[in-house]
C-alpha positions in Angstrom: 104.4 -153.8 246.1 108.0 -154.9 244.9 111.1 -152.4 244.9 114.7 -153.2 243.9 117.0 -153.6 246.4 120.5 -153.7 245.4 123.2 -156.5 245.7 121.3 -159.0 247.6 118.1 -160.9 247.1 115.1 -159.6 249.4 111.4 -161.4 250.5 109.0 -158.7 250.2 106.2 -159.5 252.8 102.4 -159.7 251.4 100.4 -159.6 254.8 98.7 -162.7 253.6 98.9 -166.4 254.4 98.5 -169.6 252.9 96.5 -172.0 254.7 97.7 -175.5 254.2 97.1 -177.3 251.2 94.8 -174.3 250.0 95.7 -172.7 246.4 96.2 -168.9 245.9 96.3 -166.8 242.9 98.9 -164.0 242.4 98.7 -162.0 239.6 101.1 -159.8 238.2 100.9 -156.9 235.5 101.8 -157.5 232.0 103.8 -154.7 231.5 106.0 -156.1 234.6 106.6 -159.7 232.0 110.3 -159.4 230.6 111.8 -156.9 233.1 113.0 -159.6 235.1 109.7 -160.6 236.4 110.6 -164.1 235.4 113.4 -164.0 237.9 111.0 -163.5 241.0 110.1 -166.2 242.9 107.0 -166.6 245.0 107.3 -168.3 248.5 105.0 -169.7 251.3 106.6 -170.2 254.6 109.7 -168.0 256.0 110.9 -170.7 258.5 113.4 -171.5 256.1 116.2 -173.3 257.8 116.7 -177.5 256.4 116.4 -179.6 259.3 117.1 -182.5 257.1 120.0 -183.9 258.5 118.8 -183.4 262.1 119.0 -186.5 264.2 115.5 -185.9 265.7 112.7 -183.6 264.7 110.2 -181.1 266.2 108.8 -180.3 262.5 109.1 -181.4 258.8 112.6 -181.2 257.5 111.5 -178.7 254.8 108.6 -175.6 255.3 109.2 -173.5 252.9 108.3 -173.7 249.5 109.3 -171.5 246.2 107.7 -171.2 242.7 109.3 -169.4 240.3 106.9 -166.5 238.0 107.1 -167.3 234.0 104.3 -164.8 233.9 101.8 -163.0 235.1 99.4 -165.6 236.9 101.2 -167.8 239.1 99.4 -170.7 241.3 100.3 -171.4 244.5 99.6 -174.3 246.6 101.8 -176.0 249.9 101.3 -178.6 251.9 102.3 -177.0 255.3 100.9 -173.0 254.3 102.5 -170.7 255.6 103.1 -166.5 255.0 103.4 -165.5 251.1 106.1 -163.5 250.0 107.6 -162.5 246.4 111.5 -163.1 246.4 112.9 -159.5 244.4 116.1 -161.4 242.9 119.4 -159.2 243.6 120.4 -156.3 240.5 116.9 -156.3 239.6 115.3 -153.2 237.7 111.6 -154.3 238.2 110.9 -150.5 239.7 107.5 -150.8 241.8 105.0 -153.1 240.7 101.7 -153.8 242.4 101.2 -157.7 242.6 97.0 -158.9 243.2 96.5 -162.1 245.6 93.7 -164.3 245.4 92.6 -166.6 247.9 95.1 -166.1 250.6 94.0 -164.5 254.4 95.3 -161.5 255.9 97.9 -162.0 258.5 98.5 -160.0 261.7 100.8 -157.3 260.2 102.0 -153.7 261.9 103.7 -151.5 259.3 105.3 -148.4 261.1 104.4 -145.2 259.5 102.1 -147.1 257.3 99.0 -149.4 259.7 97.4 -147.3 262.6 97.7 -148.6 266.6 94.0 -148.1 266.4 93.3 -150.9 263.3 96.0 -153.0 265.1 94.3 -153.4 268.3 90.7 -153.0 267.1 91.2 -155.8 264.1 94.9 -156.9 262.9 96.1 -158.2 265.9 93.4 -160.9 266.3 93.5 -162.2 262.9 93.0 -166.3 262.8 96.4 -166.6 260.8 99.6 -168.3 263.3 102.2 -165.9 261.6 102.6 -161.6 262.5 105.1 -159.5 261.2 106.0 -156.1 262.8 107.8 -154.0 259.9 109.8 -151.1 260.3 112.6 -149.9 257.6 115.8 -151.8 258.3 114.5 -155.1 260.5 111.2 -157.1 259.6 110.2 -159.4 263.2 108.0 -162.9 262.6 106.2 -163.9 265.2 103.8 -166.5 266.3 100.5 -164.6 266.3 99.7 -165.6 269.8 102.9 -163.2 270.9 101.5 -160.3 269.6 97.9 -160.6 270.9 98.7 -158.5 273.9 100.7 -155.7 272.2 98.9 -152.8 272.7 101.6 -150.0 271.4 103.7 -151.8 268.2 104.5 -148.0 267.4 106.8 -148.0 270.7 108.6 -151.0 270.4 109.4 -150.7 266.5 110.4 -146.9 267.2 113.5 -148.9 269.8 114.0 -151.4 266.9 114.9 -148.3 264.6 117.3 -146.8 267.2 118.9 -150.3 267.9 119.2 -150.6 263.9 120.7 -147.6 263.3 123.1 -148.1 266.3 124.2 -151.2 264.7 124.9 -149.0 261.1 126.4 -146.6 263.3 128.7 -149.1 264.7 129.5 -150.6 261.0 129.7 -147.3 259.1 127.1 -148.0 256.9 124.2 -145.9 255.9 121.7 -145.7 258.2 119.2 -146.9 255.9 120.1 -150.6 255.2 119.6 -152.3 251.6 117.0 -154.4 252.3 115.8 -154.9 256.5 117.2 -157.7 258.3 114.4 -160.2 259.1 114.9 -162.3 262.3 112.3 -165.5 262.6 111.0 -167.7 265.2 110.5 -171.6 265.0 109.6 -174.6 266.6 113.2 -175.9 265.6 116.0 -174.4 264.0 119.2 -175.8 261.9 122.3 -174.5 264.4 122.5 -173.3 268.0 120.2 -171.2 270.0 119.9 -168.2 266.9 121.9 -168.1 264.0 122.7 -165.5 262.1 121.6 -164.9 258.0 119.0 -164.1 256.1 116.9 -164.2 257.9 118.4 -164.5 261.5 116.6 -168.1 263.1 115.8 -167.9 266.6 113.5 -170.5 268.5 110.3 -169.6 270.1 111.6 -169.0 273.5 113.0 -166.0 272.3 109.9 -164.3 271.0 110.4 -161.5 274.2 113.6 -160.8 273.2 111.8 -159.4 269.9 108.6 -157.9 271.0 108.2 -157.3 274.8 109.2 -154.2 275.3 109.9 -154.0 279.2 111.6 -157.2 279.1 114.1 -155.8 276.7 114.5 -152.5 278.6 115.1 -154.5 281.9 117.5 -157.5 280.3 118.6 -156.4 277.3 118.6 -159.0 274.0 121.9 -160.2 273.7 121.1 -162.8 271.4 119.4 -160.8 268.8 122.2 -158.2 268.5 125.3 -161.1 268.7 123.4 -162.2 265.1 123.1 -158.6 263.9 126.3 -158.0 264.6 127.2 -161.6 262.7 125.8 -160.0 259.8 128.4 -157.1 259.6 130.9 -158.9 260.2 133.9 -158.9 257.3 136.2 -161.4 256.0 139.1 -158.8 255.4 139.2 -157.9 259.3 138.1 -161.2 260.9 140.6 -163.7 261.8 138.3 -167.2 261.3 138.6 -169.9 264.6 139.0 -166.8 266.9 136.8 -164.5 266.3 133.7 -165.7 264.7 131.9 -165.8 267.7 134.1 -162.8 269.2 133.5 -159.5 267.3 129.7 -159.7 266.5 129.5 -158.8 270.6 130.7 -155.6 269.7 127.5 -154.4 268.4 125.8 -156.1 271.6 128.0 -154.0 274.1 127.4 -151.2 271.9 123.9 -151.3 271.2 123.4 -152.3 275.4 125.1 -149.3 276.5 124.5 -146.4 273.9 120.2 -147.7 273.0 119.6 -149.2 276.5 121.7 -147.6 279.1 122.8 -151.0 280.4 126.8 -151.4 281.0 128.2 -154.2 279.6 129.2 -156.3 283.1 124.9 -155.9 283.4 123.9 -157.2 279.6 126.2 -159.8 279.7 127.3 -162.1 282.7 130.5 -162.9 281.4 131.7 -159.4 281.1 131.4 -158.9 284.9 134.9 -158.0 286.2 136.0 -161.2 287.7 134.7 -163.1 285.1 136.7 -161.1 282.7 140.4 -160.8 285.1 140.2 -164.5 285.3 139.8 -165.3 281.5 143.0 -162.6 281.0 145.2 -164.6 283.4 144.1 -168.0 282.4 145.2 -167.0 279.3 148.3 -165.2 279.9 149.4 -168.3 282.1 148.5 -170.5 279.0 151.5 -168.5 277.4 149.1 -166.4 275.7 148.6 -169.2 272.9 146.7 -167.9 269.8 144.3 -171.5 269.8 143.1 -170.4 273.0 142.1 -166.4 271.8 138.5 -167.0 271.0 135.5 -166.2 271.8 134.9 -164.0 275.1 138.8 -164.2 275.3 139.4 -162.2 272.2 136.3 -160.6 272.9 138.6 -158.9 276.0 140.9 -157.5 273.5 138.7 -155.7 271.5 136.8 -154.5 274.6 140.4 -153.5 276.0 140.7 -151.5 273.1 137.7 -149.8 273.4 137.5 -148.8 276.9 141.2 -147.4 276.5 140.3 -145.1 273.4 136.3 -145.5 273.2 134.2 -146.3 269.9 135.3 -143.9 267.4 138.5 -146.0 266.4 136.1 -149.7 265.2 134.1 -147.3 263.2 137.1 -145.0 261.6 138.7 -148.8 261.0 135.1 -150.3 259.6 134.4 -147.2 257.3 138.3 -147.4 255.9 138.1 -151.3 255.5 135.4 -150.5 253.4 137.9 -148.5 250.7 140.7 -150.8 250.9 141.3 -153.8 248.2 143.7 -156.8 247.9 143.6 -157.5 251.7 145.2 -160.7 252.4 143.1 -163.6 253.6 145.8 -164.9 255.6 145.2 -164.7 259.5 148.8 -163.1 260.1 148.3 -160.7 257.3 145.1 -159.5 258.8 146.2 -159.0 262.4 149.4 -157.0 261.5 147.2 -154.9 259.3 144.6 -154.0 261.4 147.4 -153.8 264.5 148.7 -151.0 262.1 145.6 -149.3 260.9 144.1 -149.2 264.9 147.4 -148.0 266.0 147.3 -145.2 263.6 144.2 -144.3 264.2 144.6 -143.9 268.0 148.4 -142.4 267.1 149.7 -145.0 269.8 152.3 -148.0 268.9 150.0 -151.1 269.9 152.3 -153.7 269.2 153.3 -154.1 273.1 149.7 -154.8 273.6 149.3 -157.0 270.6 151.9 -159.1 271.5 151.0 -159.1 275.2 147.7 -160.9 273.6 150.0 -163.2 271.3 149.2 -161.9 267.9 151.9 -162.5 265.6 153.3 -158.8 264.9 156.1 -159.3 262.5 158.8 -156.7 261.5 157.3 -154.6 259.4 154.7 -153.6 261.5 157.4 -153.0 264.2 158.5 -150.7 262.3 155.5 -148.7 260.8 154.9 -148.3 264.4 158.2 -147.5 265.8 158.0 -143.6 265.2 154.5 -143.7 267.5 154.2 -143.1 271.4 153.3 -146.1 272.8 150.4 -146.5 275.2 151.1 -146.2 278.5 147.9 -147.3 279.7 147.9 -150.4 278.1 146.1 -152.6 280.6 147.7 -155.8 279.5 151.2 -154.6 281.7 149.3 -155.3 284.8 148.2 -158.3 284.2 151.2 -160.0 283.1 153.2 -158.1 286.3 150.4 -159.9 288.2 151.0 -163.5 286.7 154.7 -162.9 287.1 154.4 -162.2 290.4 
């Protein structure tokens, strides 16, 4: 079945796969032709990353393979196989059409609400194909089938994949229900890093538990996953590019850690233990507090400074009023004074000690839009720069 999803593109999973160099059939209904059917794409494969210029390779550059649908029989046919999906192009007004495969296998898939735990274990789960999905409304997980051959209760584990999902809308004041579910896929190899954030999120096979073992995530916690799902809320108009690209998206990690899976963040994350975090504060401070060193889990600090001193309802009163606001400068400077203004406002305490403390670049008018607030007197950052001082 295909639905429109607005403003972005979406892969609408088939349950079936593509063994390689085999040809499948899909055919679609005639009234369907014209109402932008022709703008749908078919795909086999979802490990989509281009490993082309890698220096060395663990599989073919290219897996994935598209074919667009002039009408209503399309043939399909790939080299590699893989999963078949149907690509519902963004602003589409195709409504719900039912689509007909021929000559394609079923594929482990768990649909919560929809497949029952009893088919899964009795038949889905042992299906030959070496690709599962486990769907639930906002995330879509891709597996290799051997992962899932053990998972006994899929019901569980997606029912804690809709909590953490609507802790990370919660988070970015978005609806809970997102416009099309993040996928997050395993491979051999992938383009960048150890995950990656995008459509989908890439992640190698060693972090398959991270996805689907459900004690293992109660007991360590899946940083990695949540750092890329908070990537993908992040927003030009209050990120500051070179510092905190890698910084911010660890607010939905702490978040979803601490509110989903009761563990604090100096537990989910080894460099948010105390120490860890007092000596990246004075390193810095005795740096001169230069803005080319605030990245990462040092600017990470001063969000997490933030937070602890006035809690989570600020990020999202700031994320949901970000959301209304036009003609934001894409200058760095621009964007720290503003949001130095708009989180000082909404905490009613002048920040701009604290931001400068942290060597953001407050310039006069912000002084002054603040200058009629009390200022917060239990701005951690004194402390530390009595201590380097002393």
């Amino acid at each position: 079945m295909l639905y429109f999803v607005p403003g972005e593109d979406a892969w609408r999973s088939t349950g079936l796969y593509l063994p390689p160099g085999k040809t499948a059939a899909l055919v679609f209904p005639e009234s369907a032709v014209g109402k932008h059917l022709q703008l749908c794409r078919v795909q086999v494969g979802c490990q989509s990353d281009d490993l082309s210029p890698q220096e060395s390779l663990c599989r073919a550059p290219v897996v994935v393979n598209k074919t667009s649908v002039p009408g209503e029989k399309v043939l399909i046919s790939y080299v590699w196989g893989g999963l078949i999906y149907i690509i519902v192009p963004k602003n589409s007004h195709l409504g719900t059409i039912s689509v007909t495969i021929y000559g394609a296998e079923p594929a482990p898939i768990y649909i919560k609400g929809k497949t029952s735990v009893s088919s899964w274990v009795e038949n889905l789960r042992t299906l030959p194909a070496p690709w599962a999905e486990l769907v639930t409304e906002n995330i879509i997980l891709t597996v290799p089938s051997s992962a899932i051959h053990s998972l006994d209760d899929p019901e569980e584990l997606l029912t804690l994949w809709d909590t953490v999902m609507e802790a990370v809308a919660e988070l970015a004041a978005i609806p809970k229900k997102f416009p099309r579910p993040e996928r997050i896929v395993t491979d051999v190899q992938i383009s960048a890093g150890w995950m990656h954030a995008g459509y989908p999120i890439m992640c190698h096979f060693a972090s398959t538990p991270a996805l689907v073992d459900i004690q293992h995530i109660k007991k360590i916690g899946f940083w990695g996953p949540i750092h890329e799902l908070g990537h993908n809320q992040q927003k030009s108009y209050w990120e500051f590019p070179s510092h905190t690209t890698e910084a911010t998206c660890n607010l939905w990690s702490v978040y979803v850690h601490e509110n989903v899976l009761k563990i604090p963040r100096n537990i989910a994350h080894e460099s948010l233990q105390p120490e860890t975090r007092k000596s990246a504060i004075e390193t810095y401070l005795k740096s001169k507090a230069k803005l080319e060193n605030w990245s990462v889990w040092t600017a990470l600090e001063t969000y997490l400074q933030l937070q602890e001193g006035f809690g989570w309802e600020p990020f999202k009163h700031l994320f949901a009023e970000y959301q209304t606001m036009s003609g934001i400068s894409n200058n760095n400077k621009d964007k720290m004074n503003l949001w130095a203004v708009k989180f000082s406002e909404a905490v009613n305490k002048n920040l701009v000690p604290f931001f400068k403390a942290w060597g953001w670049p407050i310039d006069d008018n912000t002084n002054i839009a603040l200058s009629g607030l009390p200022e917060w007197e239990e701005n951690p950052m004194i402390a530390h720069l009595k201590e380097i001082k002393a």
